[in-house]
N, C-alpha and C positions, 0 to 999 in steps of 0.2 A: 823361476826355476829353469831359463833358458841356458844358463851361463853353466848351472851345474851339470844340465841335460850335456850341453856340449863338451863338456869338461869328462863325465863317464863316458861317450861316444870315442873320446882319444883317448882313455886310461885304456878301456878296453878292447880297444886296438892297437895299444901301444907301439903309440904313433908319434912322442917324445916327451920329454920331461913339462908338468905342467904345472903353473901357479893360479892359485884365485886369490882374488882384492877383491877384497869386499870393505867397506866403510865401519863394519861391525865385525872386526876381527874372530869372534868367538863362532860365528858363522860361518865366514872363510874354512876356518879352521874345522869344524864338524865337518862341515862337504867334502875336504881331501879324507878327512879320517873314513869317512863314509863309502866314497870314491875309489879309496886306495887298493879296499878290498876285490874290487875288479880289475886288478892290472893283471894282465896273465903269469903265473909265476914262471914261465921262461923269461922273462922280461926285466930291465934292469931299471924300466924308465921310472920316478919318480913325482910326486904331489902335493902341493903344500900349499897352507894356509896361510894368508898374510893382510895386513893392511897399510901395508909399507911400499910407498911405491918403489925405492933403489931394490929390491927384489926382482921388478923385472927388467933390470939395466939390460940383461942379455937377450933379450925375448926377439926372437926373429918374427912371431906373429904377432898382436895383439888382439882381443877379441872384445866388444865394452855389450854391454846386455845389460847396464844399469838404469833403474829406472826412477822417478822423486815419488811415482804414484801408481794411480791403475785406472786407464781411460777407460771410461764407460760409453763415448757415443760417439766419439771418433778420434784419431792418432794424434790431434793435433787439441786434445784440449788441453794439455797443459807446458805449450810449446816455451813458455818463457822461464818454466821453472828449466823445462830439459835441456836449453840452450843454455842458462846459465850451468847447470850441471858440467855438458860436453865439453866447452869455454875451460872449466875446472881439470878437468880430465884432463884435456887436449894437453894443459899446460903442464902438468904434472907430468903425461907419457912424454914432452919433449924436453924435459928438463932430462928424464934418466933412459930415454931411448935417443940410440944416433938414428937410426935407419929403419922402420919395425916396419913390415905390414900390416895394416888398421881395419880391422871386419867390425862395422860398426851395426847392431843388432837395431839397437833403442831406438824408441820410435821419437817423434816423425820422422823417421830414418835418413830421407831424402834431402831434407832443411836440417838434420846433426851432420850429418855426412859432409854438407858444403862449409857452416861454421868449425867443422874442427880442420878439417883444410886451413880456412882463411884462420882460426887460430895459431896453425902447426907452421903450415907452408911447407910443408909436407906435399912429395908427389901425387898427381891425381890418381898415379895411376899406383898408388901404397896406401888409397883410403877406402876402401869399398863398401857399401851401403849394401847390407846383405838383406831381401826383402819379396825381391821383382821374382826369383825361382823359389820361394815358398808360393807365389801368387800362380805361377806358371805349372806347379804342384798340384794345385788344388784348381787350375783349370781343366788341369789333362781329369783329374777323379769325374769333375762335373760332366765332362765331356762322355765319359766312361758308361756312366750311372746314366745319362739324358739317353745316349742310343744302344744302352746296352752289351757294351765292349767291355773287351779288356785292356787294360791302362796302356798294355806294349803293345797295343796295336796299334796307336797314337807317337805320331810324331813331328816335330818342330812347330809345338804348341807352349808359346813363349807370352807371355803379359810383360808391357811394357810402360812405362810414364811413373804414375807416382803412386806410394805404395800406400792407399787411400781409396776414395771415392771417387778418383779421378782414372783408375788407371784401367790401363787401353789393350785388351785380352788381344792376340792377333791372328783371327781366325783367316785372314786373308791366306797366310801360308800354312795354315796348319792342315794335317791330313791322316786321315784312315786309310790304313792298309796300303799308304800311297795315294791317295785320292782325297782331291780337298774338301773338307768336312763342310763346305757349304753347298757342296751337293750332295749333300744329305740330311743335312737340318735346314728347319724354313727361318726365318728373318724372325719374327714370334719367340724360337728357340735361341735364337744367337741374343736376342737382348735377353730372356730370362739368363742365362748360363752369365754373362755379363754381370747383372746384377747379385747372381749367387756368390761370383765370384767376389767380388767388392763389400757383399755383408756375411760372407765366410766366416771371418770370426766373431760376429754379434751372435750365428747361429749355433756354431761351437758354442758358448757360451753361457748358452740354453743348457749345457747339459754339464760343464765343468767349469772350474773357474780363470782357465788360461791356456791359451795354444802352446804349446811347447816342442813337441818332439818332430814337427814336419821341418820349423825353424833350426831346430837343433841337425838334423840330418844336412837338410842342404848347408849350412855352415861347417857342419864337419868336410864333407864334402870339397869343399875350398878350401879348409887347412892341407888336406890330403892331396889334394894337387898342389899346392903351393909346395908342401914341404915332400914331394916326391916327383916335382915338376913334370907333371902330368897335364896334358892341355886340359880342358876343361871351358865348354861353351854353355854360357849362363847367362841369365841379366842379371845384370847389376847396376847398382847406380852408382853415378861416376859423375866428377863433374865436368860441364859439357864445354867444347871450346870451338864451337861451329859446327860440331855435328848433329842431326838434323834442323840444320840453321837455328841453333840453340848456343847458348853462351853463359855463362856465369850463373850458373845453376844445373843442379845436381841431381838426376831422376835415372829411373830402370833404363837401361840400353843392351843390347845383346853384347855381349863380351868373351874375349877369351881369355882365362887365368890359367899362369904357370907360376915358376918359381920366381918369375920378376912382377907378381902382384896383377895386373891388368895388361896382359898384352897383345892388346889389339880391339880395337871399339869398332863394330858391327854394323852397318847401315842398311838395316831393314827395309826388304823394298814392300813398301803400304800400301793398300788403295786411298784413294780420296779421303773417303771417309775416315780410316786409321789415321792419316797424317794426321787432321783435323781436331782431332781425338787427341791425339799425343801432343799438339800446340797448346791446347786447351787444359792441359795436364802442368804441363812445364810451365804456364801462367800461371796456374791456384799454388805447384811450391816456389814459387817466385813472389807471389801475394805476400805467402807465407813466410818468405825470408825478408821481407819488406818490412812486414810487421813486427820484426823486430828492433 
């Protein structure tokens, strides 16, 4: 439901003309009809249903939120079916796109993001692994609910590494009302909120059968800067080419997105421990990309 969630979030902001591919054309086709009905009637932009990829010859964005299944115990159970999937894709968006930018949703986000590169050879900086500011989302809420604030009172509260069991919340800079939130939570609180954040969506989960609509915001979000090149500072994962002494591998980093896709990768300053954290991150999707 992420691709359609995101797909009404542009109709009804009509925010530019949009298509969905879907593999099951009659499906595709429902979601525009379905869809359409929220374009604002000032509006001329349009939506449609296909499974044809020469459809999106024109597409200035790309957005992929296909999946082969539905992980139950962690993002990476079914890494070979999704690889061969993105492999599939990658080659089809480069046979009928020259130039797109590539917001790639499906999970394990981190290891699709880096093989549709190495499929594409496609700019790094026109692939982006949207993932790291859903987690950074749902750190600022934990943070929120733990001391009892409100969400705007929090700021430059960023998760970073991999968008998994690995990844590395940054309380080092983050701060209340201007003051850093670890003088106010004790060491106790910083690993629970840690680990809330990292089984966030086991615990959703408990009560519905799929995250959708925080995913879907923060990716609208990024079409909306890109396509009104508006800065826009997020993580993302990217893949990495020496920054924080990281190479050929692809995980959350702070980022600034305009209309040229990625421009400009962020060198977080860490404590000890966060680095540490975040090497240890970029080894398990490096594992990960081994294993294939």
């Amino acid at each position: 439901m992420v691709g359609s969630s995101i797909a009404f979030l542009c109709a009804a902001n009509a925010i530019d003309d949009i298509i969905l591919l879907n593999r099951t054309k009659s499906k595709a086709i429902g979601e525009a009809l379905d869809i359409s009905n929220a374009i604002p009637k000032n509006s001329d932009i349009t939506i449609k249903g296909t499974d044809d990829y020469s459809e999106i010859s024109n597409s200035k964005i790309i957005v992929i939120t296909a999946s082969t299944g539905v992980y139950l115990k962690n993002r990476n159970e079914m890494i070979d079916a999704q690889v061969k999937m993105i492999r599939n894709i990658a080659n089809e968006i480069k046979k009928n796109c020259k130039s797109p930018i590539v917001l790639i949703i499906s999970n394990p986000v981190d290891v699709l993001t880096y093989f549709f590169i190495k499929e594409t050879g496609f700019s790094r900086n026109n692939v982006i692994g949207i993932a790291s500011a859903l987690d950074s989302s749902r750190f600022r809420y934990l943070l929120s609910k733990k001391i009892g604030i409100n969400q705007s009172q929090i700021s430059d509260a960023f998760v970073l590494g991999e968008h998994g069991d690995s990844m590395v919340p940054v309380f080092s800079n983050t701060k209340i009302d201007g003051k850093n939130v670890l003088t106010i939570i004790n060491s106790s609180q910083k690993i629970e909120i840690t680990e809330e954040i990292r089984d966030y969506w086991k615990s959703l989960r408990n009560f519905k059968s799929r995250s959708q609509f925080g995913i879907s915001k923060n990716t609208f979000d990024v079409i909306y800067s890109i396509l009104n090149n508006q800065s826009l500072l997020s993580p993302t994962s990217i893949l990495l080419e020496g920054e924080y002494n990281q190479k050929n591998v692809c995980m959350g980093v702070l980022t600034t997105i305009d209309s040229k896709g990625i421009s400009k990768i962020h060198q977080s300053e860490l404590d000890e421990s966060e680095k540490k954290s975040l090497d240890h991150s970029a080894q398990i999707i490096r594992n990960n990309i081994e294993s294939i």
